[in-house]
N, C-alpha and C positions, 0 to 999 in steps of 0.2 A: 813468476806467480807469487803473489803476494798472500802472506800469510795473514790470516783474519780469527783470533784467539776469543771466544766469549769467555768472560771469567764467570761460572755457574759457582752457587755455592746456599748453602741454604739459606732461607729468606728471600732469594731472587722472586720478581715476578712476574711469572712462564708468557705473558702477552709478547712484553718486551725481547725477550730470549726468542721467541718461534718467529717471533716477525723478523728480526735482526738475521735468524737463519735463514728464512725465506728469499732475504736480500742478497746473501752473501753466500748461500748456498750453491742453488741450481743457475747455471749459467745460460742467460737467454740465447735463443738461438742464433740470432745476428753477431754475436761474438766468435772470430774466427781466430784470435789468439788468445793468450792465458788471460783465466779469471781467477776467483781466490780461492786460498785451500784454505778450509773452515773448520775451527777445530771448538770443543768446549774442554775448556781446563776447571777443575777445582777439585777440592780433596774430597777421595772416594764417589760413593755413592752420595747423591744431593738430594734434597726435597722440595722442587720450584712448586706451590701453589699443593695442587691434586697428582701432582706429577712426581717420577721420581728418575732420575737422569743418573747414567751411568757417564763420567765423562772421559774424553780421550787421554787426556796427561793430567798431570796435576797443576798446581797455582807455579809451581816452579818453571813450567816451561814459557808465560807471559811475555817473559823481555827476548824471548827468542821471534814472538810474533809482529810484524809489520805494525799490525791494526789492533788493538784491543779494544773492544766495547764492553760496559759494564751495564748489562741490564738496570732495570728496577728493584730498588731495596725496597723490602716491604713495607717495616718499620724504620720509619723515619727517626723514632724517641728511641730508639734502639742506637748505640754506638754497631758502624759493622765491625766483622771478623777482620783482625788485627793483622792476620795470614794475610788474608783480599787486600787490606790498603796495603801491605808492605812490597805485595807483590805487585800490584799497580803500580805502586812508586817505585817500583824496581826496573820496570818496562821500560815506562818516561823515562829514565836517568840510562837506560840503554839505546832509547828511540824510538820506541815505537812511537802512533799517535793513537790515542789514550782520548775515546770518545763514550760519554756514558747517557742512556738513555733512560727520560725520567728520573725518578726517584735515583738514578745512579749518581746523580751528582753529588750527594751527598759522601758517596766514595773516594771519587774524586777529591772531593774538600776536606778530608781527612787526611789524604794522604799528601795533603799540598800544592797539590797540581793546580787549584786555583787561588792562590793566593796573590791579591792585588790585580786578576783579572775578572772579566767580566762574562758570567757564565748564566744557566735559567739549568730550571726544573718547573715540577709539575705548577700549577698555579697554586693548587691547597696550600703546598708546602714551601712557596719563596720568599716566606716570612720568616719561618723555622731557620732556611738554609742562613738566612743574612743574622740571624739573627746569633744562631751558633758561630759562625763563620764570618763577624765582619770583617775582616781581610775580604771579600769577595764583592766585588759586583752584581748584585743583584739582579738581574733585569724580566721579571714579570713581564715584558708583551710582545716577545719573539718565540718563534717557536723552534728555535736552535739557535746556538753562539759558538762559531767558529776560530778558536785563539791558535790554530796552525797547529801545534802540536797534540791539545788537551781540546775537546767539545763537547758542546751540553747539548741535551736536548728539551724542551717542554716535555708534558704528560704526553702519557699515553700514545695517540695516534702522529704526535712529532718525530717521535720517535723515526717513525716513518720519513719523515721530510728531512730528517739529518744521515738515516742512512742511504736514502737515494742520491742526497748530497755529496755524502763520500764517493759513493760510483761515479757521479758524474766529477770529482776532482778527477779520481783514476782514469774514465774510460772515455770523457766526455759526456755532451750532452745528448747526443743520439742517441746512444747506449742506454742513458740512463731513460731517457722518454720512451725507450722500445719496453725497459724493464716494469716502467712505471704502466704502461699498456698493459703488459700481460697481468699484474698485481691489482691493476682495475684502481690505478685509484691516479691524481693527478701528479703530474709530472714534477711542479711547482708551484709552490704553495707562498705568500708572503714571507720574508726570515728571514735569520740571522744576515748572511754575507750578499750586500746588493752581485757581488761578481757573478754570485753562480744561483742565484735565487728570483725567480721574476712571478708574478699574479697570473695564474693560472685560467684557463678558459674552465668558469665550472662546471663537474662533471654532472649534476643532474638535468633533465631536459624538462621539468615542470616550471621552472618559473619564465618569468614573463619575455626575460633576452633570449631564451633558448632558442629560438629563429634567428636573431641580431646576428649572433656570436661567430657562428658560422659564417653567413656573410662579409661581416667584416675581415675572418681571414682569406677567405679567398679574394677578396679585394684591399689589401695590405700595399698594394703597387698602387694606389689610388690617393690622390689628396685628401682624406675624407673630412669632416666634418662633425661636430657635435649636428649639427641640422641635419647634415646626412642621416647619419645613425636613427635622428629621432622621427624624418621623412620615415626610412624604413622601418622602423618597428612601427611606427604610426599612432606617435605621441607627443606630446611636448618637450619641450628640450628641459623644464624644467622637472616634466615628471620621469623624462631619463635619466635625467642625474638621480633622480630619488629613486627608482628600482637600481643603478649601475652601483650604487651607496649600499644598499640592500644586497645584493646576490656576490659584489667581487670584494667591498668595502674600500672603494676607491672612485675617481671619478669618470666620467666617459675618457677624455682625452688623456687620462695620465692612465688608464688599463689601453687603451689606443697605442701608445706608445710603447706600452711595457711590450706588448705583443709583437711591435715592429721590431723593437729590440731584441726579441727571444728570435724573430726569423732572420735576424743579422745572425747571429751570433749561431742558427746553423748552418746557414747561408757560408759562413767563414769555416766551420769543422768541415763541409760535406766538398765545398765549390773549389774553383779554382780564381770567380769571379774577381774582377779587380772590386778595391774599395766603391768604386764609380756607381761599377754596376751593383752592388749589394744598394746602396743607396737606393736608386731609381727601384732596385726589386722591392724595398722594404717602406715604400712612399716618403722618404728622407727626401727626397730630391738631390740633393748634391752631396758628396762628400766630408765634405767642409761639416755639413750640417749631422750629419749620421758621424762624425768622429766627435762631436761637441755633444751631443746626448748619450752617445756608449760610454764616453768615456767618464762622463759625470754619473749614468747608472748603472754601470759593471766596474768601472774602477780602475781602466784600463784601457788603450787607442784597441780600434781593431785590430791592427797589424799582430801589439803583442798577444791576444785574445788567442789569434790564427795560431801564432807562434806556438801557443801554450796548447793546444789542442787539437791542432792537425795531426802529427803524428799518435795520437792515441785514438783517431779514428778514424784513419786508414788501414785498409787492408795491408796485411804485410807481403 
């Protein structure tokens, strides 16, 4: 069971903190082996926001835990508590990995854990961070940056898509789209790491592809077309592209593909299918063709894909 540490301490800000526990917390029900033990470390009593947190250890027990996340720092023009970075950086140099959400980066970047890579926060403040911190890679239009050991996240609701992120290193991608169902919100979102990150079907049903969207997964074994698509929804192929620009921010054939690729790649966690058959399942046609775009957009052949995530979702 992997231990998952939030560093609380005063300044944090309680969004960041209750969602992170929400993730990391209560274990979905589809999970029939160990999930994480979730603890909040910091000195004494804390004051996140309206809130006031009693936590389980103190900053000292951090490098004992697997996973650290560091919420949201209030104040950004504020240096944080010199305890928090020493004990971050105490983690890292022990091993943990050392992920902070929002505004946490700035903890991170104090305590060195980004220096000479390439990390985000919220948008207001990825001026501040680079600015304080040039040693760091800035990067403004991801909504999370994955450096293996140390991760950022964007503002606010990112926060979100880095910690489903980490489940789905842990548990796969099953796991994580079962949890991203109950939490109500999408499973994948544009970001940081092509491997484990794909464009999401979006989740409101008012605009104009909400009929499309559907369709086209259940017909993913199909050769389709931009004219197909735009036959169905019963519009021009040019004014598809201009709502698919609108609603995913991407184009018909390249959110087309992202999706065939998300049903390889569970296609390969769940099946036992040869490469062949995920192909024909996922409208690839041939193999050849489905290992020449996985591998260019996850980063990886199928085989190692399976490799790396078969046994973390199978039943034991």
């Amino acid at each position: 069971m992997d231990t998952v540490a939030l560093a609380v301490t005063n300044g944090m800000l309680h969004f960041e903190l209750a969602l992170a526990y929400e993730v990391f917390g209560p274990a979905p029900a589809a999970v029939t082996g160990p999930w994480y033990d979730i603890a909040l470390c910091g000195p004494d009593a804390v004051q996140v926001g309206r809130f006031r947190l009693e936590p389980d250890h103190g900053l000292d027990q951090l490098p004992r835990a697997d996973t650290v996340i560091v919420p949201g720092w209030a104040d950004v023009d504020q240096d944080p508590p010199a305890d928090l970075v020493d004990a971050v950086r105490a983690a890292h140099d022990a091993g943990a990995r050392v992920a902070s959400l929002c505004t946490g980066a700035f903890v991170l970047a104090a305590a060195g854990l980004l220096d000479g890579k390439r990390a985000t926060t919220h948008w207001a403040h990825t001026q501040a961070l680079a600015a304080r911190y040039p040693q760091v890679t800035v990067d403004p239009d991801v909504l999370y940056v994955d450096n293996g050991s140390g991760l950022t996240s964007a503002g606010k609701a990112a926060a979100m898509d880095l910690c489903l992120h980490l489940v789905r290193l842990d548990h796969g991608s099953s796991i994580a789209n079962i949890l991203a169902r109950r939490l109500v919100v999408p499973p994948h979102r544009d970001g940081g790491q092509a491997q484990f990150v794909t464009t999401p079907v979006p989740a409101p049903d008012n605009h104009p592809l909400a009929d499309l969207f559907p369709w086209v997964i259940e017909r993913l074994d199909h050769p389709l077309t931009v004219e197909d698509l735009a036959r169905q929804a019963r519009m021009s192929s040019r004014h598809l592209g201009r709502h698919f620009r609108s609603v995913t921010g991407t184009t018909p054939l390249q959110w087309l593909l992202t999706q065939r690729i998300r049903h390889a790649q569970e296609l390969l966690e769940t099946t036992d299918d040869s490469v062949d058959a995920i192909a024909a399942a996922t409208g690839m046609g041939t193999a050849t063709t489905l290992r020449r775009h996985f591998n260019r957009t996850v980063g990886v052949p199928p085989d190692t894909y399976r490799r790396t995530f078969r046994l973390r979702t199978r039943p034991a």
